[in-house]
SEDORO-659532 format. One record per residue: residue in three letters; x, z, y of N, C-alpha, C, O in turn. Coordinates in steps of 0.05 Angstrom, whole numbers. Last residue first. Layout:
! residues N
   type      npx      npz      npy     capx     capz     capy      cpx      cpz      cpy      opx      opz      opy
    ALA        X        Z        Y        X        Z        Y        X        Z        Y        X        Z        Y
...
***
This chain:
! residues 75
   type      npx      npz      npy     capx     capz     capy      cpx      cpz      cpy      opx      opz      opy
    UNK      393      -84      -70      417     -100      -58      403     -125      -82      413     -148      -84
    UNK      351      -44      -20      363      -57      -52      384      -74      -36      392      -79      -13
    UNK      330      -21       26      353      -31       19      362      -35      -15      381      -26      -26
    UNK      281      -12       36      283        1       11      308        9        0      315       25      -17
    UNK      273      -48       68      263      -17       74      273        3       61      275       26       68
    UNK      288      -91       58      307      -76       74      308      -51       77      326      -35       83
    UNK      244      -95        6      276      -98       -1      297      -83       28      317      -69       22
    UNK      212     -103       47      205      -81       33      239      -84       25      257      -74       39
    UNK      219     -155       72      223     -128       93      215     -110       78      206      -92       93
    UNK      219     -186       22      234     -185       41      255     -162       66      277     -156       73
    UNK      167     -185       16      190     -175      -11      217     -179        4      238     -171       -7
    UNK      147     -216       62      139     -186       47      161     -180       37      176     -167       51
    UNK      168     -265       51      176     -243       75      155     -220       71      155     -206       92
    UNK      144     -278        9      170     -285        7      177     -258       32      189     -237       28
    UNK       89     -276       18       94     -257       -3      135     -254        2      148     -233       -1
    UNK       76     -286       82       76     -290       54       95     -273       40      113     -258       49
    UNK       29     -233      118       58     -246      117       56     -261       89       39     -253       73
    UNK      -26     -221      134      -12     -238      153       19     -253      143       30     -273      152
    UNK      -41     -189       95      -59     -212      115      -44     -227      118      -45     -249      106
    UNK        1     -157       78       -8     -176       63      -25     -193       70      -29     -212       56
    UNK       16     -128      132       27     -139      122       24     -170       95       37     -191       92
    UNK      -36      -98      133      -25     -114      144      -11     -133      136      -22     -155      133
    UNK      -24      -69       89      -54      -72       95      -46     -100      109      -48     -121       97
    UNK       16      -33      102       23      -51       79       -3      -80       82        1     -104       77
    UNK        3       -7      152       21      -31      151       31      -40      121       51      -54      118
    UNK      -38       27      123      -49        2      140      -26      -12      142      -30      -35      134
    UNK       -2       53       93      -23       47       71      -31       17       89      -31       -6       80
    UNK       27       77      139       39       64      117       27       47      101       38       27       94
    UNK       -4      115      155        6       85      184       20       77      152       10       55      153
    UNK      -67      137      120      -35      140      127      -26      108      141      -37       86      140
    UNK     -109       99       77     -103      125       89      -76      130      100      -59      127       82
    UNK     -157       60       74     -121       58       80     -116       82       95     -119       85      119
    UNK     -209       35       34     -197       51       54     -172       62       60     -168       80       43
    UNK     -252      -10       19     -224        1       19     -226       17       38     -241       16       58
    UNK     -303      -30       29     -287      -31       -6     -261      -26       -8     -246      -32      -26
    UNK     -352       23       55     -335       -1       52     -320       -3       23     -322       12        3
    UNK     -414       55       32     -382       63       41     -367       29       40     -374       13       22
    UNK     -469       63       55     -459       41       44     -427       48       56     -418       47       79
    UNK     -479      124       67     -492      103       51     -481       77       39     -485       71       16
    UNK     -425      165       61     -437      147       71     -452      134       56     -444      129       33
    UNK     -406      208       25     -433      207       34     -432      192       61     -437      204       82
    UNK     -353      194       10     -382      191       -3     -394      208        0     -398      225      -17
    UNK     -325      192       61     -338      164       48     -351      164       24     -360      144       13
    UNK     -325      242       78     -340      217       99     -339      195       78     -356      178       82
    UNK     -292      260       31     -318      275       42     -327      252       57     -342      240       43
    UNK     -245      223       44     -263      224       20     -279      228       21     -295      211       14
    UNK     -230      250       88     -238      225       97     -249      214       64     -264      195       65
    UNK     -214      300       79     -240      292       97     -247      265      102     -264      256      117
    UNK     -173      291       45     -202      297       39     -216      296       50     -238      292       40
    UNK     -142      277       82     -146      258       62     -165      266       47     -176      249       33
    UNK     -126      323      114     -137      299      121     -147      270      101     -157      249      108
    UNK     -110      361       67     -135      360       78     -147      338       94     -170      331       92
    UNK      -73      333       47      -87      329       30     -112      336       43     -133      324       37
    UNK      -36      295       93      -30      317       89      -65      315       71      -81      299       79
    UNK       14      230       98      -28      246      102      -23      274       85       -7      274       66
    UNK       77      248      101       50      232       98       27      246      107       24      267      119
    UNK      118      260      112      105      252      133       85      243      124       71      228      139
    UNK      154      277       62      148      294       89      130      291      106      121      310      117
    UNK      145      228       29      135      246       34      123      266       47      100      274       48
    UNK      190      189       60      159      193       65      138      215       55      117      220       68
    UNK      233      227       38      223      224       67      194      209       61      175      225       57
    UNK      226      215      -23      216      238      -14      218      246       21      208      266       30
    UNK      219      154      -20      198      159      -31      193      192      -15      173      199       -2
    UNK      278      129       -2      252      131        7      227      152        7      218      163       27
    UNK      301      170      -49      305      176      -17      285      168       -2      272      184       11
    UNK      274      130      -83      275      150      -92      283      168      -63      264      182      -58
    UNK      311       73      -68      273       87      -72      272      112      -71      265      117      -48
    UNK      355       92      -73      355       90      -55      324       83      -51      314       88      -29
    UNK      358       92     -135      367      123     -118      360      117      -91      356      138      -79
    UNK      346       48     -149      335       76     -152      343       95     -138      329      114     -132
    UNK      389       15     -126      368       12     -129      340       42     -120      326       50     -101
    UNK      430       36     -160      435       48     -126      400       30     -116      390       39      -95
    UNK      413       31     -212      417       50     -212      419       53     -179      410       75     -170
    UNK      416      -27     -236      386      -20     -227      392       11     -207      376       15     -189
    UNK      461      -30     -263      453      -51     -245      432      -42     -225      432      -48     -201
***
C-alpha cells in the first residue's frame, strides 16, 4: 500500500539532496550563531527549511498536508 509512496519520497529526498546547503555553508552559519551573544531560537538553513517556515505561519495544517502530498505525490 505504502510502497509507490516510498519510492516516490525517497526520489524526493535524493534530488533535494543535490541542491541542498552544502556543509560548509551550514557551518558558517553555526560558527555565527555560537558566538553571537544572544543567538535567536531558530534558524532555517536552505530555501526549503524557510518555505516549510512559511508555510506553517501562514497555511492550515489541511493545505499544508496538501501541497506536501503533491510535492511528494503520494496517492
Amino acid at each position: 500500500m505504502y510502497k509507490a509512496n516510498i519510492l516516490s519520497a525517497s526520489k524526493l529526498s535524493s534530488s533535494l539532496e543535490k541542491s541542498g546547503v552544502s556543509s560548509e555553508n551550514a557551518g558558517k552559519i553555526f560558527k555565527k550563531v555560537l558566538e553571537t551573544r544572544r543567538p535567536k531560537l531558530k534558524y532555517f538553513i536552505g530555501m526549503d527549511a524557510k518555505a516549510v517556515n512559511i508555510m506553517v505561519k501562514y497555511l492550515s495544517d489541511t493545505d499544508r498536508h496538501w501541497i506536501m502530498n503533491k510535492q511528494l505525490k503520494f496517492k
